[in-house]
N, C-alpha and C positions, 0 to 999 in steps of 0.2 A: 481371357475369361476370368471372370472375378469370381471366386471360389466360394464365397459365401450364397451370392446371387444364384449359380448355380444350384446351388445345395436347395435355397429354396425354392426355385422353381420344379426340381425334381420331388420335394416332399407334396409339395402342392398336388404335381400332375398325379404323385402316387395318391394323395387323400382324396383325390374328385377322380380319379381311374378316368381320366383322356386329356388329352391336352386343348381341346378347344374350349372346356370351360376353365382350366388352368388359365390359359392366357384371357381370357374375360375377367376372371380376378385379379390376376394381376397386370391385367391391363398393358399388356403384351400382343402383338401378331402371332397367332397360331406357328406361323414360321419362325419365329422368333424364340418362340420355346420351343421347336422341335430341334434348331439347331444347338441352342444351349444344354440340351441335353446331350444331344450326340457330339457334344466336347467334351462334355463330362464325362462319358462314356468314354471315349479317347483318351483321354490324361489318364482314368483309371485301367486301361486296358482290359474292361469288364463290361458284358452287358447285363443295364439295369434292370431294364423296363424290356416285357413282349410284347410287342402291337400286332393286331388282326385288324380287319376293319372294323369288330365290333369294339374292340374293349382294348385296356391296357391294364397288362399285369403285372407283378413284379416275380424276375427271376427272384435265384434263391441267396446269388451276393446281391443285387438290390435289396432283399427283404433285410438283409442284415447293414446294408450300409446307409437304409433309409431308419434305422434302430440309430443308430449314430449321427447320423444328420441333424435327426429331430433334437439329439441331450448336444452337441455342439451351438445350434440355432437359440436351445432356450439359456444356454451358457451365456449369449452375444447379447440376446436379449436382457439377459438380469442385470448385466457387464455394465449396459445404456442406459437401461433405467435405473443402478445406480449411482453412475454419474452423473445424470440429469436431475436425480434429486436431491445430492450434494451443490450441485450447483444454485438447486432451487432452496433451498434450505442450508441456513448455513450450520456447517459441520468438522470435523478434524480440528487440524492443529493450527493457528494462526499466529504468526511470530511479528512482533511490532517493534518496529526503533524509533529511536527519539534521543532528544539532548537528555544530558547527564538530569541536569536541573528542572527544566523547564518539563522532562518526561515525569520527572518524580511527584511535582506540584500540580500537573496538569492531564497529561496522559494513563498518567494512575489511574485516576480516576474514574476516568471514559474507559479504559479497560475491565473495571471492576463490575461496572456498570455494565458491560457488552459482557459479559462469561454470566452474569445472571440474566439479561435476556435470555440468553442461547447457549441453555443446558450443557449442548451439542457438541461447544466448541473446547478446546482447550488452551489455554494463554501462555504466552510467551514475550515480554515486553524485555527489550536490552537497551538499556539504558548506558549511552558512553557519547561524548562529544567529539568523537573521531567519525568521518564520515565515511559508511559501510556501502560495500556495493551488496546489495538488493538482489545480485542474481546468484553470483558466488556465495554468499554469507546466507541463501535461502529465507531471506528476509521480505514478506509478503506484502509488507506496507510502513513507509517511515514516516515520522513526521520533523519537517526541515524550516528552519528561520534562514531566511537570507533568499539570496537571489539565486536561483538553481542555475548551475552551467548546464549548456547543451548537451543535452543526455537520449536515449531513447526512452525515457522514462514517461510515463505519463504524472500529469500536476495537478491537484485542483487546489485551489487557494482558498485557505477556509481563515484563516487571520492575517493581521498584522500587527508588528512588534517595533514600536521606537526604539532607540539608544541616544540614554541617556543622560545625562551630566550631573551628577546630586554631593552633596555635602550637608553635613549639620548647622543647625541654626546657630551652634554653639561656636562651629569654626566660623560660618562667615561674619559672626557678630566680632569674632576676636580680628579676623581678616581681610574681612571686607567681600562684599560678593562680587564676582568677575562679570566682568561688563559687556565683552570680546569675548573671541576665543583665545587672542595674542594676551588676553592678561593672565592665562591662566598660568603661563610662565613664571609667576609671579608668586605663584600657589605651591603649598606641597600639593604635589601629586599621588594617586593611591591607582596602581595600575594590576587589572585583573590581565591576565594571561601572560602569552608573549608581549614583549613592547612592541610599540608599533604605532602609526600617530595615528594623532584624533582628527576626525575628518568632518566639516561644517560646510556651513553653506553661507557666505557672508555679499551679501549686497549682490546677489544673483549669481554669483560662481562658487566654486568648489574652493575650500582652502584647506591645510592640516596643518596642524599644530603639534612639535613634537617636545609636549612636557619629559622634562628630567624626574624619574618615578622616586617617591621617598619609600614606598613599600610597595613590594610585588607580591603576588599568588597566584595560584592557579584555580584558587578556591574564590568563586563570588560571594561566598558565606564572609571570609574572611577578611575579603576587600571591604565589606560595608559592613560587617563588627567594628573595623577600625575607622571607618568614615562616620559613623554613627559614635563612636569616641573620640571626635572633634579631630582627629587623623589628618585630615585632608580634604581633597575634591577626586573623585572617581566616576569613570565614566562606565555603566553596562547595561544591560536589555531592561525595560521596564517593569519586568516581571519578578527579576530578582530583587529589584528595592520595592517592588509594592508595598512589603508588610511594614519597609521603614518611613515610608511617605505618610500611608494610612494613618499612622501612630503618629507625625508629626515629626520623626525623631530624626528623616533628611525632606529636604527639599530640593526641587529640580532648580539648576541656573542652566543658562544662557539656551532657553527652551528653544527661541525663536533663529536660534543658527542650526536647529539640526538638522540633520540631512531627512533627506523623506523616507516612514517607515518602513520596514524591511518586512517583506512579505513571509505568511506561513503557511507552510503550502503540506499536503498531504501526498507520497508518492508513490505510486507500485510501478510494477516491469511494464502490464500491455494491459488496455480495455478491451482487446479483443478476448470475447469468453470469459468476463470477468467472476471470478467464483461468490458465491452466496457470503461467504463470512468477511471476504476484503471489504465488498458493496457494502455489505451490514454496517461495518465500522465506519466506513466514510461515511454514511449515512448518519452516524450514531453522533459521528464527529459534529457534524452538519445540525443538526437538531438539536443538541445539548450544550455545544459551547457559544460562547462568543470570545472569542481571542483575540482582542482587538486590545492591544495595551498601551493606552498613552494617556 
């Protein structure tokens, strides 16, 4: 017996006094609501309801457990409808992840833009290039470059992101610009993160190349400060040399070996039930940007 079901089929049969128009409402067998109640009555060890053949009325613990039934029932009811209209509206706390840089330049701003849509909600963007689980870390939506491992994660793909090879006009006039990917060996090299080799695509297959770095960081800022100071040749995501390309101050080499762009994808835990404020932002994502950097 399901205890809420119950509950309301008892208010019902009390507010229409007989159980054959009860069960016409709610669209039950007359026997169907006579047995639900006399389970009811059972679990409670009380009788509710006195039936005669004319009428039904309520003993004196029904009158008082039908007083309680009714503020339980409208408690479940306000419970649903405000869930249902959180979910329809979006509201609460929305917590967003994203790359160090690429959240700072880009996701910013789609967030600024989504908490003045929607009054309602309140923001939370964490910005770090360590990749977070999303269930433990209470994180309701990331946004990820690269290729997602097998996850239960749900994806959608709202850009893509090259990597790519750039140096100053200044260096390669002094150095000559690399032809291959094998001449870069040839080059100083200017390496952002861990080492690790550089991966092309040469005459239909996969090759890497692994330059000897003259200056490392962990900072992209800092790797193409010194690239843009005639430094070297440094490889990283399109997005972080944008403002030095636009300006003239690097250009892309050996365009034509890179590997194919690295997808940007949008991710939360499940689409089933998916709440008003994730949707919003995917959506917001979706309509406002284009992330397509190459």
């Amino acid at each position: 017996m399901d205890r809420l079901d119950a509950m309301q089929v008892f208010v019902t049969v009390a507010d229409l006094s007989g159980f054959a128009p009860a069960a016409r409402k709610l669209r039950l067998s007359p026997s169907a609501v006579t047995r639900t109640i006399a389970a009811l009555e059972e679990h409670l060890g009380a009788r509710l309801l006195q039936r005669t053949t004319r009428q039904v009325t309520l003993t004196d613990v029904g009158t008082r457990y039908l007083e309680r039934a009714r503020r339980i029932l409208a408690d479940v009811e306000e419970a649903d409808s405000s869930a249902q209209q959180e979910r329809n509206r979006p509201s609460g706390r929305l917590v967003v992840s994203a790359p160090l840089g690429f959240g700072r330049l880009h996701v910013g701003p789609v967030m600024s833009a989504y908490l003045k849509r929607y009054p309602d909600v309140t923001g939370e963007l964490r910005l770090s290039d360590h990749l977070v689980n999303l269930v433990e870390d209470a994180v309701d939506v990331a946004v990820r470059i690269g290729h997602l491992a097998d996850s239960s994660l749900v994806a959608r793909q709202v850009g893509e992101m090259r990597r790519i090879v750039v140096a100053s006009p200044d260096y390669l006039k002094r150095h000559g610009e690399p032809k291959t990917p094998g001449a870069l060996l040839q080059h100083q090299t200017l390496q952002f993160g861990p080492a690790s080799n550089w991966r092309f695509v040469q005459d239909g297959r996969d090759i890497e190349v692994t330059p000897v770095a003259r200056f490392i960081s962990n900072s992209a800022d800092a790797v193409l400060q010194h690239a843009d100071a005639g430094g070297g040749v440094t490889r990283v995501l399109a997005y972080q040399a944008a403002d030095g390309l636009k300006r003239g101050r690097l250009k892309i080499v050996l365009a034509r070996f890179e590997q194919p762009a690295l997808p940007i994808h949008v991710v939360y835990p499940t689409s089933r039930l998916l709440s008003a404020k994730v949707r919003a932002f995917i959506d917001l994502v979706v309509e406002s940007t284009e992330w397509k950097f190459g």
